[in-house]
C-alpha positions, 0 to 999 in steps of 0.5 A: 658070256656077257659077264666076260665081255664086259670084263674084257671091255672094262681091261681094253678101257683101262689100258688105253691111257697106259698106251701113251704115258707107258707103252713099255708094258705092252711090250713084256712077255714077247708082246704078248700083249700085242699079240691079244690086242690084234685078236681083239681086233675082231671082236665087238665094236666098244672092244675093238675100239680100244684094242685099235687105240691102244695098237695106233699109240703103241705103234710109235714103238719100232718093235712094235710097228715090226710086229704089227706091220709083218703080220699078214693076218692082221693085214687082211683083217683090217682091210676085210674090216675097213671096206665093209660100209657097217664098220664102227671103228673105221677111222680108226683102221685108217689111222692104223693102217696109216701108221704100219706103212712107217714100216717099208715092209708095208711095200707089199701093199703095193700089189697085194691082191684079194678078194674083191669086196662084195658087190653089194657094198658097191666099193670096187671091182678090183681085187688089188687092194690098193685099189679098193682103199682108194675107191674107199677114201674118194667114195667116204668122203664125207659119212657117203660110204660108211656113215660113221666114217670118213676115212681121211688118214687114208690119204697118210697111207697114199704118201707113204706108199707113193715114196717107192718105185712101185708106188709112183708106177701105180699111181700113175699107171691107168688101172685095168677096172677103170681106165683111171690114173689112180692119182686123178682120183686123189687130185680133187682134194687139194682144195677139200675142207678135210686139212688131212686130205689135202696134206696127204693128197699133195703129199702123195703128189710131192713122194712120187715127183722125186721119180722124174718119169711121172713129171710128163704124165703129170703135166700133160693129158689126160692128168693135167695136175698143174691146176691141182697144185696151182689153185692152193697156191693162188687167191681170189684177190690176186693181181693179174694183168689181162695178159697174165691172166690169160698164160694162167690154166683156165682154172685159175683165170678170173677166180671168184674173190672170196677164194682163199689161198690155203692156210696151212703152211705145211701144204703151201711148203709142200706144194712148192717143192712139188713144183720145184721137182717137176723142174727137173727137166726142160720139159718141166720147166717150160710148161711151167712157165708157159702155164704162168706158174711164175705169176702165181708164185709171186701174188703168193710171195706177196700174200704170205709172210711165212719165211720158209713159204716165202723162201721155197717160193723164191727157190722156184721163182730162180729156177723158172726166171733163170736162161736154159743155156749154160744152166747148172745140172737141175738133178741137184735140184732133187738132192737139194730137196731131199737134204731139206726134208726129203718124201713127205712122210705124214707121221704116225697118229696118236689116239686119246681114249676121247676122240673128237671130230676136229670141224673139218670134214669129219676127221679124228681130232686135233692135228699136231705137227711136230719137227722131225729130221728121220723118216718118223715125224709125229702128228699126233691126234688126241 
């Protein structure tokens, strides 16, 4: 027995570079290889570590992601896996489970209801899955869950999920367990230390803003998500006048000099294209300006030297100073959006056989960001 565990675990180790110079060859036979993979899955830790490697990497495939992301059995061991707080390759479930919802039949997340996990694991009393990967992702944070585990790509998932109707609904529909607006739970990460968090939080936000009927539930209470997006956007070394000051959320007003704006250009892009969607309407339009939206935008134009950061903070800028009578129709606001980039979609993870923490809260490794035009933009992980 032990003689062909070692056997398997020798084969799973020696395929994982295969899986990404050629993952051709584990598309002959009919996947068969696919198909011993997502039994592997379940097997013993060191095993099931390469078997899920080589499963994120080879996803990128179309066909593959089909089999993968149609499977309803493999759905369901991933997530009887994933909220189980001894599991030792946690993280890398939530990569994969990042990657499947490339595919839109991962919709059926959305509402899929299971088996509450067990009380003793103190997670969720929900039986809507959605709802324990999002009790997971705020109470792993940081190894408090699992300790092996911090569950950031969780955060991919969210974003991907939030581009369907369904999804913008839940995110802003208080549940039923709780009384919570699930988004209220992923707000509080726009500033973590974790780079992945705080992407797949504000891309969450951005994916379901192209949906206009969330903006008002988004600004007002009990949300209130205005200085959620703000406080990114802003630095400790700002220059306010007293009035200005005081039009600012009270989050915003006399921040402590050694806070940063983010860094990532990326987030700060994201960011304002959220602010520019909830435009849309007068509403919109007026609490931003009313909240001093404008005043942060400028410190922000005059602290960044990013081009495309400066221009989509001059867009906004245009919108918020220009007079409401004989104002063009502000839905071209959205297409104009969706033709420079459209929903965020945090692109699917690559593995190396070596995964290192990347120093920023426990996450998988190096993030790297390449362009892309089509709903399949790559961050790869090695």
């Amino acid at each position: 027995m032990e003689t062909r565990r070692f056997d398997k675990l020798q084969a799973a180790e020696n395929l994982v570079p295969y899986s990404k110079a050629q993952a051709s060859i584990f598309k002959s036979n009919q996947l068969a290889a696919v198909k011993d993979l997502k039994l592997l899955v379940k097997d013993y830790a060191p095993i099931a570590k390469n078997a899920l490697t080589i499963l994120i990497n080879i996803s990128e495939d179309r066909e593959v992601l089909q089999s993968l992301a149609k499977d309803d059995l493999l759905l369901e061991t991933l997530l009887l896996r994933i909220t189980n707080p001894k599991e030792p390759t946690a993280d890398l479930l939530s990569m994969l489970l990042a990657n499947l919802t490339k595919h839109d039949s991962l919709a059926r997340l959305i509402p899929l209801s299971r088996s509450v996990p067990s009380p003793s694991f103190s997670l969720s009393t929900s039986p809507l899955a959605l709802n324990q990967l999002l009790d997971l992702f705020t109470k792993g944070s940081s190894n408090t869950y699992n300790p092996k585990a911090t569950f950031d790509y969780l955060a991919y998932l969210f974003a991907d999920l939030a581009k369907f109707p369904d999804g913008s609904s839940y995110f802003t529909t208080p549940q039923p367990y709780d009384g919570l607006h699930p988004i209220s739970k992923l707000l509080p990460f726009t500033t973590h230390a974790s780079s992945v968090r705080r992407l797949g939080a504000v891309s969450t936000l951005k994916n379901f803003s192209f949906f206009t009927p969330s903006h008002q539930v988004l600004l007002n209470a009990p949300l209130s998500a205005l200085p959620y997006v703000l406080l990114p956007l802003a630095s400790g070394k700002d220059n306010y006048s007293d009035s200005e000051s005081e039009s600012l959320p009270e989050e915003l007003q006399l921040l402590d000099p050694s806070v940063e704006r983010e860094k990532d250009t990326a987030i700060l892009k994201v960011l304002l294209e959220t602010l520019l969607l909830w435009t849309t309407e007068r509403e919109g339009r007026e609490e931003l300006r009313q909240k001093g939206v404008y005043f942060v935008v400028r410190e922000l134009h005059l602290g960044v030297e990013d081009e495309d950061v400066r221009e989509g903070a001059e867009r906004l800028v245009n919108v918020l100073m220009r007079d409401e009578e004989g104002e063009e129709n502000v839905v071209g606001r959205v297409e104009e959006i969706e033709a420079g980039g459209g929903a965020a979609r945090e692109g699917r993870m690559i593995v190396g056989s070596n995964v290192e923490d990347d120093g920023e809260g426990g996450g998988m490794g190096k993030e790297k960001e390449e362009s892309d035009e089509d709903d399949d933009k790559i961050v790869e992980v090695f």
